[in-house]
C-alpha positions, 0 to 999 in steps of 0.5 A, spaced: 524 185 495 529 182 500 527 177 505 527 183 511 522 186 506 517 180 506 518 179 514 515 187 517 512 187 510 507 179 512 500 181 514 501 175 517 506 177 521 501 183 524 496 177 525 502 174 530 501 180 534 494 180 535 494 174 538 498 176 543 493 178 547 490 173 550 498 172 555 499 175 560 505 179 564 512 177 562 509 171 558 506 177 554 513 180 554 516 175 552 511 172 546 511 180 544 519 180 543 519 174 540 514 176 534 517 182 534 524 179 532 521 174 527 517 179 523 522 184 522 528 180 523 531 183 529 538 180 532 537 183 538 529 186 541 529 186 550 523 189 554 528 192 560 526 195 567 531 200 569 533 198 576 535 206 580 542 206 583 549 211 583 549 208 576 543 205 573 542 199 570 537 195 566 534 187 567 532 184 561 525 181 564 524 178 556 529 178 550 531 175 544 538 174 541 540 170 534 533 168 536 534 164 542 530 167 548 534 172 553 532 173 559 535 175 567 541 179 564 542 186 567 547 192 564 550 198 565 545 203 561 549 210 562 554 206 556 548 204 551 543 209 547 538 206 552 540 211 557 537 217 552 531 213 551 530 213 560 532 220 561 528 223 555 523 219 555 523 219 548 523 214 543 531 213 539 532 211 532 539 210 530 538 207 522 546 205 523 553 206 526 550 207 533 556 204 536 560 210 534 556 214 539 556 210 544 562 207 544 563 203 551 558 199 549 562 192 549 555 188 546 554 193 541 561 193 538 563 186 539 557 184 536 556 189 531 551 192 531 549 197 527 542 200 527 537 201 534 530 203 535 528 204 543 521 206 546 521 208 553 515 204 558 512 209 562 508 208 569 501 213 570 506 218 572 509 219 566 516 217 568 521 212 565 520 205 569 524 201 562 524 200 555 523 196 548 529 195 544 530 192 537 537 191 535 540 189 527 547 188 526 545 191 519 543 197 518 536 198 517 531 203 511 527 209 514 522 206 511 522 199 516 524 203 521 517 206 521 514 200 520 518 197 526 516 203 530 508 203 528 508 197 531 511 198 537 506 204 538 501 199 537 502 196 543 507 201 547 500 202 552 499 195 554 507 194 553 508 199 559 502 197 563 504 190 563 511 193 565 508 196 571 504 191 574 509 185 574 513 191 577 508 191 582 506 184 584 515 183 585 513 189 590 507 186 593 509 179 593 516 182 597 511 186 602 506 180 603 512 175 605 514 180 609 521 179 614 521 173 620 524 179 624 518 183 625 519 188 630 527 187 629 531 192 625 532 187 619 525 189 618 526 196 616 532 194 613 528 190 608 522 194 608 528 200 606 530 196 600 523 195 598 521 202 598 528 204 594 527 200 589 519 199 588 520 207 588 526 207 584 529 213 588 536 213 589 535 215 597 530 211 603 531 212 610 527 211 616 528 215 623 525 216 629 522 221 634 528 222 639 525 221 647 525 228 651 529 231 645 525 234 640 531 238 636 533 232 633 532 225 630 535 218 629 536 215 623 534 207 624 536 204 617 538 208 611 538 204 603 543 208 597 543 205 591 539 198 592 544 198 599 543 199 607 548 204 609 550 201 616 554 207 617 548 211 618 544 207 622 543 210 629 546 217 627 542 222 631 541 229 626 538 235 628 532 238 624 535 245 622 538 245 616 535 239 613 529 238 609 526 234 615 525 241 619 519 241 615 516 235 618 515 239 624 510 243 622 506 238 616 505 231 615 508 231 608 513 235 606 516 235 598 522 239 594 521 237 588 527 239 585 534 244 586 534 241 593 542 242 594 541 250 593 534 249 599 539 246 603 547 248 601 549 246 608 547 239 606 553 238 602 551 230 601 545 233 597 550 235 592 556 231 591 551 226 590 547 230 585 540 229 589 536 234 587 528 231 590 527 230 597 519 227 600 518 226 607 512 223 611 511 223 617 509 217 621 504 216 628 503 212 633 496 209 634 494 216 639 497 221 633 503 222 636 508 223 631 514 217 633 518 218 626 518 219 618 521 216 613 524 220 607 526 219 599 532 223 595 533 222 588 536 224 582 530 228 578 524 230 580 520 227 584 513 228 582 506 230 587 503 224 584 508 219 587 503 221 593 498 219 590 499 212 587 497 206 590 503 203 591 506 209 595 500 208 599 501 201 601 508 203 603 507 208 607 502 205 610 506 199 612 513 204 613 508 206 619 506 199 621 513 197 622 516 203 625 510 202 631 512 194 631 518 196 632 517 201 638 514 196 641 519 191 641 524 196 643 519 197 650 518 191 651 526 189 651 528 195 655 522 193 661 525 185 660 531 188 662 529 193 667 525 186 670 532 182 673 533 188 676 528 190 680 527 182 682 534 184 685 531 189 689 525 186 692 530 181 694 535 185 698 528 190 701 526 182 703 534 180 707 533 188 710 527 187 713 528 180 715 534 182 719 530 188 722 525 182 724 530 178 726 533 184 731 526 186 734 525 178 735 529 179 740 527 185 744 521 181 746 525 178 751 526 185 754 520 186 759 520 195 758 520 193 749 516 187 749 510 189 747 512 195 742 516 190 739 511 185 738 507 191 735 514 192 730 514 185 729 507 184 726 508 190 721 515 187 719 511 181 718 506 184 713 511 187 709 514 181 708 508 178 706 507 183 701 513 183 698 512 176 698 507 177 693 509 184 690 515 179 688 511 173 684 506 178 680 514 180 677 516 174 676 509 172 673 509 178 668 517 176 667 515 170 665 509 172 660 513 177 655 
């Protein structure tokens, strides 16, 4: 019997993993690769969270490689076998000469690894969010192969679970910190960002309600592949011919797949290979809908996602700055609207004090004095309530 043999073999080995269940979080993952390596002398096992851009990656949350932790790496996963791992959701063995299949793995071939077992870590809805992989630069028996992936599936459950929350406290955290410029358009930039990558969607923007133009709508910030795009910010679109139209008649609206063939005129749809689409609207404190913020991606975006708690947090908070927002804008355009009208109250002052000025001096006519004495006092009582019209301006300039 080889040494590898005695290693996946060693009840003590088993006994190392149960004890895993007293940690917790990344600690929990990083005690779990660890063990995993050590009973089965793997040269290479991580726990990776897919990371949703144009190409997409995997950051290595635990690992270890030549028995030395691994961890804050990220790689292009369309050039490993992990990717067929994400997109199948199915789990990967290859007993050896994976690095043939897969070719422009530069770690794999200048390492020389040989045989790879990959597990895929799935979220309440079923879908891929990362994965477990054990890697050997030997290759392996289809007898350890099953023990290695036996006890893998022991804890693919709990691997997975601990995968989502740790996903979910970064976004929660994220959210709780919040931006410094509430009300600012950085804010909805961040929150963009947030919701791209906490949905590990390809597509998020938020838009607004056009004043007096029902037709149409303004994208306020839009976020591609984990990045603002600053060219579309303030792009005004017309509703026909887009997804959104649908918003115009429901709250939520979702295109589950074959969105480019829903919508041909959006040729963007298709260039970029984005097949799903969800909307939802959002409302001021009346009701009144004052935007909607949308998702696009790449595969099939599941009615769950509606359902998830997380989603509901972000619309909900999606909804809160968008309505900071508005009102930060409301409140710029009277404080520049208020010099104006400032302006103005003193020009009315200098014209009726002119007038004052010219009736003052008809009272000494005999034939217009008591006329003018009459203008006189109505002139003066306009001046003085200009006089407090004035101050309250400048109060309320003052307060905002």
């Amino acid at each position: 019997m080889t040494s590898q043999d005695q290693g996946w073999r060693n009840q003590s080995g088993a006994d190392e993993l149960l004890v895993l269940s007293s940690s917790t979080g990344l600690k929990f993952m990083q005690l779990f690769v660890d063990t995993l390596a050590d009973c089965f002398e793997a040269d290479l096992v991580t726990i990776g969270e897919l990371m949703v851009n144009k190409v997409e990656r995997i950051n290595v949350l635990a690992g270890v490689f030549d028995g030395k932790p691994l961890k804050g790496l990220d790689y292009e996963a369309c050039v490993t076998p992990c990717i067929d791992v994400i997109k199948t959701s199915e789990r990967k063995v290859f007993l050896c000469r994976v690095q043939e299949g897969y070719p422009q793995d530069e770690m794999f071939v200048e390492e020389g690894i040989h045989s790879y077992i990959g597990f895929p870590l799935k979220n309440n809805q079923g879908e891929a969010i990362g994965l477990i992989q054990a890697s050997w630069r030997r290759e392996i028996e289809q007898e350890e192969a099953d023990h290695v992936m036996e006890t893998i599936g022991l804890f693919v459950n709990r691997l997975s679970t601990e995968l989502t929350t740790v996903h979910d406290m970064r976004i929660l955290a994220a959210l709780a910190e919040g931006s410094s410029n509430t009300g600012n358009l950085d804010a909805l930039r961040l929150l963009c960002i947030q919701i791209q990558a906490a949905l590990k969607i390809r597509v998020a923007f938020i838009a607004e309600c056009m004043d007096g133009d029902d037709n149409q709508f303004r994208i306020l910030t839009f976020c591609q592949d984990g990045k603002i795009a600053t060219q579309a910010e303030g792009k005004v679109y017309p509703y026909q011919g887009t997804p959104c139209i649908h918003l115009k008649e429901r709250d939520t609206f979702l295109i589950a797949n074959d969105l480019a063939e829903a919508f041909p005129q959006q040729e963007q749809f298709k260039t970029e290979g984005l097949t799903s689409y969800l909307g939802v609207n959002i409302h001021d404190d009346s009701g009144a809908v004052i935007g909607h913020f949308a998702l696009q991606n790449d595969r099939e975006v599941l009615e769950t996602t509606l359902k998830s708690d997380l989603f509901k947090l972000l619309s909900h908070r999606a909804g809160l700055e968008l309505r900071q927002f508005k009102a930060e804008q409301r409140r710029q355009s009277q404080a520049a609207e208020t010099p104006s009208i400032a302006c103005e109250i003193h020009q009315q002052l200098a014209t009726i004090q002119q007038s004052a000025t010219e009736l003052e001096g008809h009272i000494t006519s005999p034939h217009r004095q008591s006329a003018a004495a009459n203008n006189l006092k109505t002139l003066q009582h306009q001046i003085a309530d200009t006089l407090v019209l004035l101050r309250q301006l400048e109060d309320s300039s003052k307060d905002t």
